[in-house]
PAZAPA-4460 file (N, C-alpha, C; in steps of 0.05 Angstrom, whole numbers, plus 32768, in hexadecimal, padded with zeros to 4 digits):
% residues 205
    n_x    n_y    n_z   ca_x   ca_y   ca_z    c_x    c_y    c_z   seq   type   mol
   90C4   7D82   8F8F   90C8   7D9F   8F90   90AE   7DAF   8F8D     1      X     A
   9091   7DA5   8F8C   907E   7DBA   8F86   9079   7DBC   8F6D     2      X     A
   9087   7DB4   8F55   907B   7DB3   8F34   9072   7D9C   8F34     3      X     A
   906F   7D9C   8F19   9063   7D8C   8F07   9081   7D79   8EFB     4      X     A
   908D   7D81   8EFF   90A7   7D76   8EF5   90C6   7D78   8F05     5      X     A
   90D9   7D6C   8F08   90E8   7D60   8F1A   9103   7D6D   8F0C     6      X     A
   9119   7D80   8F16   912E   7D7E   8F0E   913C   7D78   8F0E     7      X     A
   914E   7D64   8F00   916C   7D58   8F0B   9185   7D61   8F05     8      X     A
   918F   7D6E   8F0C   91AD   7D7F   8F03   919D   7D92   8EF6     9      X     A
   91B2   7D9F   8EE1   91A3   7DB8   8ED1   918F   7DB7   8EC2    10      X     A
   9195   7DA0   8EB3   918D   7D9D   8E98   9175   7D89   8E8D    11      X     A
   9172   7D75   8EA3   915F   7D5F   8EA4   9147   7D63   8EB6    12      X     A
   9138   7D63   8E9F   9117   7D68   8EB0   9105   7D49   8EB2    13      X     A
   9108   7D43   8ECD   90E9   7D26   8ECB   90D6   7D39   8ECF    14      X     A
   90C5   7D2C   8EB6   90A3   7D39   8EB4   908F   7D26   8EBB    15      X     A
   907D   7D32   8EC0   9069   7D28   8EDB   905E   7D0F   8ED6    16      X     A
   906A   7D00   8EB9   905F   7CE0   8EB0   907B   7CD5   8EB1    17      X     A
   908C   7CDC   8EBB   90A8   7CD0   8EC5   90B8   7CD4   8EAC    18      X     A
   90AF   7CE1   8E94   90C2   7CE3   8E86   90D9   7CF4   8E89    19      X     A
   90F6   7CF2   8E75   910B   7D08   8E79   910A   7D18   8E5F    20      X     A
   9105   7D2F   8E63   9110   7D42   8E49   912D   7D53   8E58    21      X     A
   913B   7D51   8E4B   915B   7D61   8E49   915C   7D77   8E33    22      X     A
   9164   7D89   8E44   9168   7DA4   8E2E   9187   7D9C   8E30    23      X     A
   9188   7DA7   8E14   91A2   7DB0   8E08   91A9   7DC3   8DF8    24      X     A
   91C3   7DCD   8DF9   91C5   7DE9   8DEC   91BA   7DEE   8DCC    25      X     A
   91BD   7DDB   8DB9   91B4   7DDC   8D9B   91A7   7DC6   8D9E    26      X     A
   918F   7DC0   8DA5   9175   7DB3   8D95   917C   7DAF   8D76    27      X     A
   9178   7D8E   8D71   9185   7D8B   8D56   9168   7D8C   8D39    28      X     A
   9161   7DA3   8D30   9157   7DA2   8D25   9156   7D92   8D0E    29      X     A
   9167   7D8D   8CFF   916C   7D84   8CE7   9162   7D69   8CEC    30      X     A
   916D   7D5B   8D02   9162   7D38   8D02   914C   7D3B   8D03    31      X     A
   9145   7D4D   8D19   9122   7D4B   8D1C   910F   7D52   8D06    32      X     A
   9112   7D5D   8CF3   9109   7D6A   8CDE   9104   7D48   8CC8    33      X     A
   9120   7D42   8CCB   9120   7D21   8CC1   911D   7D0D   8CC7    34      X     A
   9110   7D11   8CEA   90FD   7CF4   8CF2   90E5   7CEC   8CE8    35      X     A
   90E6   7CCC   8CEA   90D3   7CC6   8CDF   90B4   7CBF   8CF2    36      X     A
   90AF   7CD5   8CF2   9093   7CD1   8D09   9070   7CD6   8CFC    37      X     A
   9073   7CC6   8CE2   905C   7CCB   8CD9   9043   7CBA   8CE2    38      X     A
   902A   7CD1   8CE2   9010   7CC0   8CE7   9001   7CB7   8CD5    39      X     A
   9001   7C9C   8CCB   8FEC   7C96   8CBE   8FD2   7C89   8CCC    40      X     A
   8FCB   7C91   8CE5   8FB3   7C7E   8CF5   8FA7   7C94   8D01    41      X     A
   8F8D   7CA6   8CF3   8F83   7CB4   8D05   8F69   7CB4   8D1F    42      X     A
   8F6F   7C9D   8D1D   8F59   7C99   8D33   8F69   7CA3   8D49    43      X     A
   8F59   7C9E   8D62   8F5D   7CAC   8D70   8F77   7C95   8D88    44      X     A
   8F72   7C7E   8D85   8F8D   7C6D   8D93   8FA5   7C76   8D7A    45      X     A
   8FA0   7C79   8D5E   8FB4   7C72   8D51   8FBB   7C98   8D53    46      X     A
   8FB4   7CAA   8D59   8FBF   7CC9   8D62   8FCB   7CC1   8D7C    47      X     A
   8FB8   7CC0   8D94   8FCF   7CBD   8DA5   8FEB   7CA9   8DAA    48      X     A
   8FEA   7C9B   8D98   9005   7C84   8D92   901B   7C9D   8D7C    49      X     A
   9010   7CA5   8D6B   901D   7CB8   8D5A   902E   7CCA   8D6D    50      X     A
   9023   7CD2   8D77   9022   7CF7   8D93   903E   7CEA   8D98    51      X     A
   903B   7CD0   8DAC   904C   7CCB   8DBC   9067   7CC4   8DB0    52      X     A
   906F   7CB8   8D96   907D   7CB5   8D8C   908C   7CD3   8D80    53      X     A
   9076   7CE3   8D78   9087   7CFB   8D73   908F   7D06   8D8B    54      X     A
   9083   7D06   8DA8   908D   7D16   8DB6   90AC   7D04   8DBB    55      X     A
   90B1   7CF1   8DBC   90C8   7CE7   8DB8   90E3   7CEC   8DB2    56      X     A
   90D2   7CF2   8D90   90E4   7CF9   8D86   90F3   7D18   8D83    57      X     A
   90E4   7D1F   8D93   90E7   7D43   8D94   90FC   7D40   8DAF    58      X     A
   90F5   7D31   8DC5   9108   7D31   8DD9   9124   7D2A   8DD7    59      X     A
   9122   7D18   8DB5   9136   7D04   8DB3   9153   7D15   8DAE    60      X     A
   9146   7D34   8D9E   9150   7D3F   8D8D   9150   7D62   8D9F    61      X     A
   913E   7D62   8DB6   914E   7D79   8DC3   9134   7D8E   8DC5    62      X     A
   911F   7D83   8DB9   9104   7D94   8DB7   90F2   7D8F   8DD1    63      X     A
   90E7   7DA1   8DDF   90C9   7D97   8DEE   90AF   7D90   8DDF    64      X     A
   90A3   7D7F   8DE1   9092   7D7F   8DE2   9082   7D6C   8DF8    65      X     A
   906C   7D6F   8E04   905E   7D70   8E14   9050   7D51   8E16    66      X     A
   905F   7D38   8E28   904E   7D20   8E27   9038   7D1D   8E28    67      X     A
   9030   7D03   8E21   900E   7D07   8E18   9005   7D08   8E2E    68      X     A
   900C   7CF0   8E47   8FF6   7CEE   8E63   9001   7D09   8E79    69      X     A
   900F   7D1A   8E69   9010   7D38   8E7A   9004   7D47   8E79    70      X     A
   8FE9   7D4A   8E6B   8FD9   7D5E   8E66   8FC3   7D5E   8E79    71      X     A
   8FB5   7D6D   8E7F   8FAB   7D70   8E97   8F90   7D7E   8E82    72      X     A
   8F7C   7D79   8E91   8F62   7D85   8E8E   8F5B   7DAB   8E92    73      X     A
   8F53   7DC1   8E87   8F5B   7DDA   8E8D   8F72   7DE0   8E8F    74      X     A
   8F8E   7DD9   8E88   8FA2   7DDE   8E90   8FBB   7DDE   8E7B    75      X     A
   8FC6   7DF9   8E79   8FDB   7DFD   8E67   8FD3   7E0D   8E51    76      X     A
   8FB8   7E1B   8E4F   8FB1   7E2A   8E39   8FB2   7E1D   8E22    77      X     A
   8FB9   7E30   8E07   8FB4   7E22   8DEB   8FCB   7E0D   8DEB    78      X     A
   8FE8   7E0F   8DFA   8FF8   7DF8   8DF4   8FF3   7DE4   8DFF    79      X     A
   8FE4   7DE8   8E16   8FDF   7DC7   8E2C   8FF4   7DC7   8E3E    80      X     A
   8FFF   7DDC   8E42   9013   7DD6   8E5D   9022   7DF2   8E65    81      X     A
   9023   7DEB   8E7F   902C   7E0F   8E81   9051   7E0D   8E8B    82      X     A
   9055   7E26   8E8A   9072   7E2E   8E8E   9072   7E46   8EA2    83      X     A
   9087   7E47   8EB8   9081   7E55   8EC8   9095   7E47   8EE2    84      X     A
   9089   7E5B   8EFF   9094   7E50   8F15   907D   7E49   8F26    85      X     A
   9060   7E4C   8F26   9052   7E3E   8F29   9054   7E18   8F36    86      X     A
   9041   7E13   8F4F   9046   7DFC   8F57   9040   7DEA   8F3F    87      X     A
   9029   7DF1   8F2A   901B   7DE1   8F1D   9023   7DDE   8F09    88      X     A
   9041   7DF1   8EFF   9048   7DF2   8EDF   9052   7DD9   8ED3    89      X     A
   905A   7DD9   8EC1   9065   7DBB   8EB5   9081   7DC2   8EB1    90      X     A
   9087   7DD8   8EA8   90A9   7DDD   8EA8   90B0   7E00   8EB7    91      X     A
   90C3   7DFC   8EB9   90CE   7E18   8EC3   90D2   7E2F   8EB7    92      X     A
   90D5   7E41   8EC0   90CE   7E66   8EB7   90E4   7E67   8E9D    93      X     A
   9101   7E58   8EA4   911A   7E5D   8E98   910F   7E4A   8E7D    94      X     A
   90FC   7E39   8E73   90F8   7E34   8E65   90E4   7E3F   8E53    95      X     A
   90D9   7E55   8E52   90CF   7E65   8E44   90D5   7E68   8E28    96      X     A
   90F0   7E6E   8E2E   90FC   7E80   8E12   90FE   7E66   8E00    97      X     A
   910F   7E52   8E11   9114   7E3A   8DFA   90F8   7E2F   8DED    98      X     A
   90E4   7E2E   8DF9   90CA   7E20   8DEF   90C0   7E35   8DE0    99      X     A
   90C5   7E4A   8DDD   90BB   7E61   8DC9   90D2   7E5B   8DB7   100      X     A
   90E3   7E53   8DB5   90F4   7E50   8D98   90EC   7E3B   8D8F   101      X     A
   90E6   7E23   8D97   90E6   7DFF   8D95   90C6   7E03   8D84   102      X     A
   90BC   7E18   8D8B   9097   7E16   8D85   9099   7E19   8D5B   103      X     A
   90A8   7E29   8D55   909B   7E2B   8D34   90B0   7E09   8D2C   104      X     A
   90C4   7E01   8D32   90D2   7DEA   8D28   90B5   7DD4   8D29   105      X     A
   90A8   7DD6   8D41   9096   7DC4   8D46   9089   7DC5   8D34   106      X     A
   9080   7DE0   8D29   905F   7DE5   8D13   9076   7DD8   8D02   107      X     A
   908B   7DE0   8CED   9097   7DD7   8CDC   9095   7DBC   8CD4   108      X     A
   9099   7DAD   8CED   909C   7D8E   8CEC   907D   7D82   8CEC   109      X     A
   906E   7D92   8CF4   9052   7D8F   8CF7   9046   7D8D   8CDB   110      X     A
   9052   7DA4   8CC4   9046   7DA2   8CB3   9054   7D9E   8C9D   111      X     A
   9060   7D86   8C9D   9075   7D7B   8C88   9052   7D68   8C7A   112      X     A
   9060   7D69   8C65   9040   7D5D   8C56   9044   7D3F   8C58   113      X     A
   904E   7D34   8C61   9051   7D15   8C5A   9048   7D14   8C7F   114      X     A
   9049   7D1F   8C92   9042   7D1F   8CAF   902C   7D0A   8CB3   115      X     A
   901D   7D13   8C9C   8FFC   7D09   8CA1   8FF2   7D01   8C8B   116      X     A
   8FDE   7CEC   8C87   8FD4   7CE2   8C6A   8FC1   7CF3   8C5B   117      X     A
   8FC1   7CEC   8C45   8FAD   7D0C   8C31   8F93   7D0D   8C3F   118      X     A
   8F90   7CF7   8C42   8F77   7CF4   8C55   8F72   7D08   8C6F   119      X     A
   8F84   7D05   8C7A   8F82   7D0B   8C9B   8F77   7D27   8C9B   120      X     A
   8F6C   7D2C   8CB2   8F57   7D45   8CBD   8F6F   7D55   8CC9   121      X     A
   8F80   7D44   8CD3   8F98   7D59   8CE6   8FA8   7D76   8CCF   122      X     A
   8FAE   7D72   8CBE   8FC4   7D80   8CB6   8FAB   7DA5   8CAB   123      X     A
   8F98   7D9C   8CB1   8F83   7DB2   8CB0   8F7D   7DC2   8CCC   124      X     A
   8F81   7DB5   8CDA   8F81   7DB7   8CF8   8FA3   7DC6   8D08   125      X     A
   8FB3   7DBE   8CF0   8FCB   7DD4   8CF4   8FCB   7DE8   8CEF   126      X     A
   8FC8   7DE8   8CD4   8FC6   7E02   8CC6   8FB9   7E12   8CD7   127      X     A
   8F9C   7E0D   8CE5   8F95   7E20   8CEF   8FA3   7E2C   8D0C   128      X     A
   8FB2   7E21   8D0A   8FC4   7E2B   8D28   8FD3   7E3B   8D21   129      X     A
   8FD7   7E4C   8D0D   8FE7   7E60   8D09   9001   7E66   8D14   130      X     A
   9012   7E4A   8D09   902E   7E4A   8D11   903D   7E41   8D2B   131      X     A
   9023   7E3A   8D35   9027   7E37   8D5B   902A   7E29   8D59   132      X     A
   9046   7E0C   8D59   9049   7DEB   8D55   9038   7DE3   8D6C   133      X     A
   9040   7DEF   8D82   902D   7DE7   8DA9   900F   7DE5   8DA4   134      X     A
   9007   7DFE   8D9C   8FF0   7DFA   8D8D   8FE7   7DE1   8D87   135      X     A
   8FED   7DE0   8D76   8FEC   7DCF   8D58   8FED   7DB2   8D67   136      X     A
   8FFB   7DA7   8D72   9003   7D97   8D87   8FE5   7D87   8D95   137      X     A
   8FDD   7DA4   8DA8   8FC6   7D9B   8DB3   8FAC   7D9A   8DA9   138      X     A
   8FA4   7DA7   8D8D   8F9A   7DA7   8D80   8F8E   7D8D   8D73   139      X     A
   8FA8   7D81   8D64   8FAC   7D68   8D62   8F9D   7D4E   8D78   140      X     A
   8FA7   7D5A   8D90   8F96   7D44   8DAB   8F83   7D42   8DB0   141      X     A
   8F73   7D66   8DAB   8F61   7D6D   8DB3   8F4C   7D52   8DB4   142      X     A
   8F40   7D4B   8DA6   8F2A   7D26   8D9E   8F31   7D1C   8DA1   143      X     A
   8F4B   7D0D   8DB0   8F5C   7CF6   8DB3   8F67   7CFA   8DCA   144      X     A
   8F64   7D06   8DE4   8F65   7D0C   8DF7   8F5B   7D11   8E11   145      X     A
   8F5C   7CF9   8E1F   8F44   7CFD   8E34   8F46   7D1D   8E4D   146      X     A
   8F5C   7D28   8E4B   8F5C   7D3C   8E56   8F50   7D4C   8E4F   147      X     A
   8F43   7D54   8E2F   8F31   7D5F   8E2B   8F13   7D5B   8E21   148      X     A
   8F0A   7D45   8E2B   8EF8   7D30   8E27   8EDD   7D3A   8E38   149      X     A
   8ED0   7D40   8E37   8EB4   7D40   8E4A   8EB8   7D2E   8E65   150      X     A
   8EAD   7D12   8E5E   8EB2   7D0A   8E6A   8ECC   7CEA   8E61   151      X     A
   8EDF   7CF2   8E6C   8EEF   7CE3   8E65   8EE5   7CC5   8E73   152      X     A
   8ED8   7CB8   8E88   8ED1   7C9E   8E90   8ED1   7C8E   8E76   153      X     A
   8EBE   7C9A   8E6A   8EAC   7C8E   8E4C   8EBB   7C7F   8E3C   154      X     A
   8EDC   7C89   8E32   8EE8   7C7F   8E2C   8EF2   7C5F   8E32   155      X     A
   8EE8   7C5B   8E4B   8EFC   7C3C   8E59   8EE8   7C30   8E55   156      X     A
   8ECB   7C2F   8E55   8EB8   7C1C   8E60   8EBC   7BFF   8E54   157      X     A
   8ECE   7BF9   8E3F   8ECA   7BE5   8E36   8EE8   7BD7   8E28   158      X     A
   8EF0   7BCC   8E2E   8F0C   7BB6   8E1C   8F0E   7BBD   8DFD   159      X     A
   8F22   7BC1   8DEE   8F22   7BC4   8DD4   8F18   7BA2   8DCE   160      X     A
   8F0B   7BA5   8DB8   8F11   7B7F   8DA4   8F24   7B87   8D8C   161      X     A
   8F24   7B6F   8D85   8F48   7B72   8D6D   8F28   7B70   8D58   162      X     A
   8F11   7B6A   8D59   8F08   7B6E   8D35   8F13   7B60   8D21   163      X     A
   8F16   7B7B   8D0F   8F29   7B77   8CF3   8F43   7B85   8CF7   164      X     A
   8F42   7B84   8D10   8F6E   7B90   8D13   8F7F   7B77   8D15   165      X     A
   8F93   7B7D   8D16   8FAD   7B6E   8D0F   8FB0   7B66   8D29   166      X     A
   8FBA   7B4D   8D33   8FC1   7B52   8D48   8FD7   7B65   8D57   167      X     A
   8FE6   7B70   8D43   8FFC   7B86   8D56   8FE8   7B9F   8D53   168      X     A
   8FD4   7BA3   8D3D   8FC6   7BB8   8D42   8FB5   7BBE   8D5E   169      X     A
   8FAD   7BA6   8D5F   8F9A   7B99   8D7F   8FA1   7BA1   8D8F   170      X     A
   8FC4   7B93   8D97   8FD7   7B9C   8DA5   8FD1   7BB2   8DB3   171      X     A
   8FE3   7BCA   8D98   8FE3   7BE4   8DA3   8FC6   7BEF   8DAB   172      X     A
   8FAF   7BE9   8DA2   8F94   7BEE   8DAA   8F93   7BEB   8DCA   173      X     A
   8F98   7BD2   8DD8   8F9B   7BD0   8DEA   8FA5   7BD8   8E02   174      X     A
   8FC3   7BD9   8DF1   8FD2   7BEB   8E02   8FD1   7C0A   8E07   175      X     A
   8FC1   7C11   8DF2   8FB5   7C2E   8DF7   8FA1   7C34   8E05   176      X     A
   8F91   7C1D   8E06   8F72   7C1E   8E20   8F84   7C1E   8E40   177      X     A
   8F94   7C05   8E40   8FA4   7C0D   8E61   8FA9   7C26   8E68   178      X     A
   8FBA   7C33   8E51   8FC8   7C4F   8E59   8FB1   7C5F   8E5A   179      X     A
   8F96   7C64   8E4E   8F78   7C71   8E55   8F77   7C66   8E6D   180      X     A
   8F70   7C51   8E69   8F6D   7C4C   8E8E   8F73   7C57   8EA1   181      X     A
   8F90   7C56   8E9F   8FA9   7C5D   8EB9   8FA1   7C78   8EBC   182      X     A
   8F9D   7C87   8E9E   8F9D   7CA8   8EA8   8F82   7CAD   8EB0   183      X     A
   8F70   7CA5   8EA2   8F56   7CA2   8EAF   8F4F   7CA3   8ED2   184      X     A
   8F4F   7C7F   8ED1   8F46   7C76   8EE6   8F5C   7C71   8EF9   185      X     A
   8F75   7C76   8EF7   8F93   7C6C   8F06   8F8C   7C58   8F0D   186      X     A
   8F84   7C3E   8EFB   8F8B   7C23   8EF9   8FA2   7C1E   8EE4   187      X     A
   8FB8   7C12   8EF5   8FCA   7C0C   8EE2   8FCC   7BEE   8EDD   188      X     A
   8FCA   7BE5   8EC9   8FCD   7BC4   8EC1   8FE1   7BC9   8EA2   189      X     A
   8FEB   7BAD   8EA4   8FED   7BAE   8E87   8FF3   7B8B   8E82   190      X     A
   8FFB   7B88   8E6C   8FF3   7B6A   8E63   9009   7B52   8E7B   191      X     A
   900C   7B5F   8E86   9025   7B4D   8E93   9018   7B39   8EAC   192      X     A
   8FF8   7B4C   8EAD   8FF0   7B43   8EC2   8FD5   7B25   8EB5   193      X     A
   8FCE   7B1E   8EC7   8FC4   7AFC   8EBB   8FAA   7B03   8EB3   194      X     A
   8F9A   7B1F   8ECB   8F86   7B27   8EC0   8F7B   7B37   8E9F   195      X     A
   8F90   7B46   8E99   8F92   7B53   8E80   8F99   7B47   8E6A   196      X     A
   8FA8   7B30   8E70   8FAB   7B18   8E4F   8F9A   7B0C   8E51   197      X     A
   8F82   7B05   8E60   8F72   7AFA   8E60   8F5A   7B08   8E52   198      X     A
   8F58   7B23   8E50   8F48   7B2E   8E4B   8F4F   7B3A   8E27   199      X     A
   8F65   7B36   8E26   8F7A   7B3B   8E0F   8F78   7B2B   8DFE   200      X     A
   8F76   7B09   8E00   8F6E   7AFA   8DF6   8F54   7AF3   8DF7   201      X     A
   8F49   7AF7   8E08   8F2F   7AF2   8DFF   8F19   7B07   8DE4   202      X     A
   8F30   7B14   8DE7   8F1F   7B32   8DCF   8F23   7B2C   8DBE   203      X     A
   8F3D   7B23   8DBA   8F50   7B1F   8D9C   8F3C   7B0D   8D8D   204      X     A
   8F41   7B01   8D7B   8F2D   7AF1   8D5E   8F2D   7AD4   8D6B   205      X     A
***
């Protein structure tokens, strides 16, 4: 149709990384308030692993929020994604109003104190968003995001090694360089193929 996103009946939107978000009339706040989507990994694989799990869970429960490999470079202002009837928008004009209600639940859930470890740099990086969860959101990505990266190449030049990680830590390490990849360079691999376990095991200890 000319967006960024695909509609199926009324209510079901595919967004431009094939995901579905469904609106529904009462967005269930209360579960979402009580999911468990905390970050304790702030690097920058263990934020974008975090992101994606909350945007999840926001879909799970009736909220937008904005997938990670949807963000585009210059694009979408302070939230990272625009609304509109525009060829280029990510959602439609009729969704305005609901993403202006969904936005302070977001800061709310954003800044539950257990979200993030005493440690973490993030929950300083909300605050300053002055209530804007969307904000706050991209804010969050901003260093952990090759959409807003200089030069995003930089990021791929090289295979993760497992080190001193676990091997499921490795794992997800791994599996987070493909998905850089893919959005990067639109190489898509992932371990299934003979070349990539090979390179998977050979990193590991």
């Amino acid at each position: 149709n000319g967006h960024r996103y695909y509609l199926d009946g009324i209510n079901n939107f595919i967004l431009a990384d094939g995901s579905l978000f469904t609106t529904i009339p009462d967005p269930n706040e209360k579960a979402l308030m009580k999911a468990t989507i905390y970050c304790d990994d702030d690097s920058h694989a263990g934020i974008r692993s975090w992101y994606q799990n909350f945007v999840q869970a926001c879909h799970d429960y009736g909220y937008y929020a904005h997938p990670l490999w949807c963000f585009l470079p210059d694009h979408g202002g302070d939230r990272g994604f625009s609304i509109g009837d525009d060829p280029d928008d990510d959602l439609p004009k009729r969704m305005e109003i609901p993403v202006a209600k969904m936005n302070h639940t977001i800061f709310r859930l954003l800044s539950k104190k257990e979200m993030f470890s005493k440690a973490s740099r993030l929950p300083s990086i909300i605050r300053s968003c002055d209530g804007d969860g969307y904000r706050a959101l991209k804010a969050i990505l901003f260093k952990s995001h090759p959409a807003f990266h200089d030069q995003p190449a930089t990021l791929i030049t090289t295979y993760p090694k497992q080190r001193d990680a676990t091997m499921l830590e490795y794992w997800k390490l791994f599996l987070d360089f493909q998905q850089l990849r893919a959005y990067i360079a639109d190489i898509a691999a992932t371990l299934d193929e003979d070349t990539e376990l090979d390179v998977f095991l050979r990193n590991a200890k």
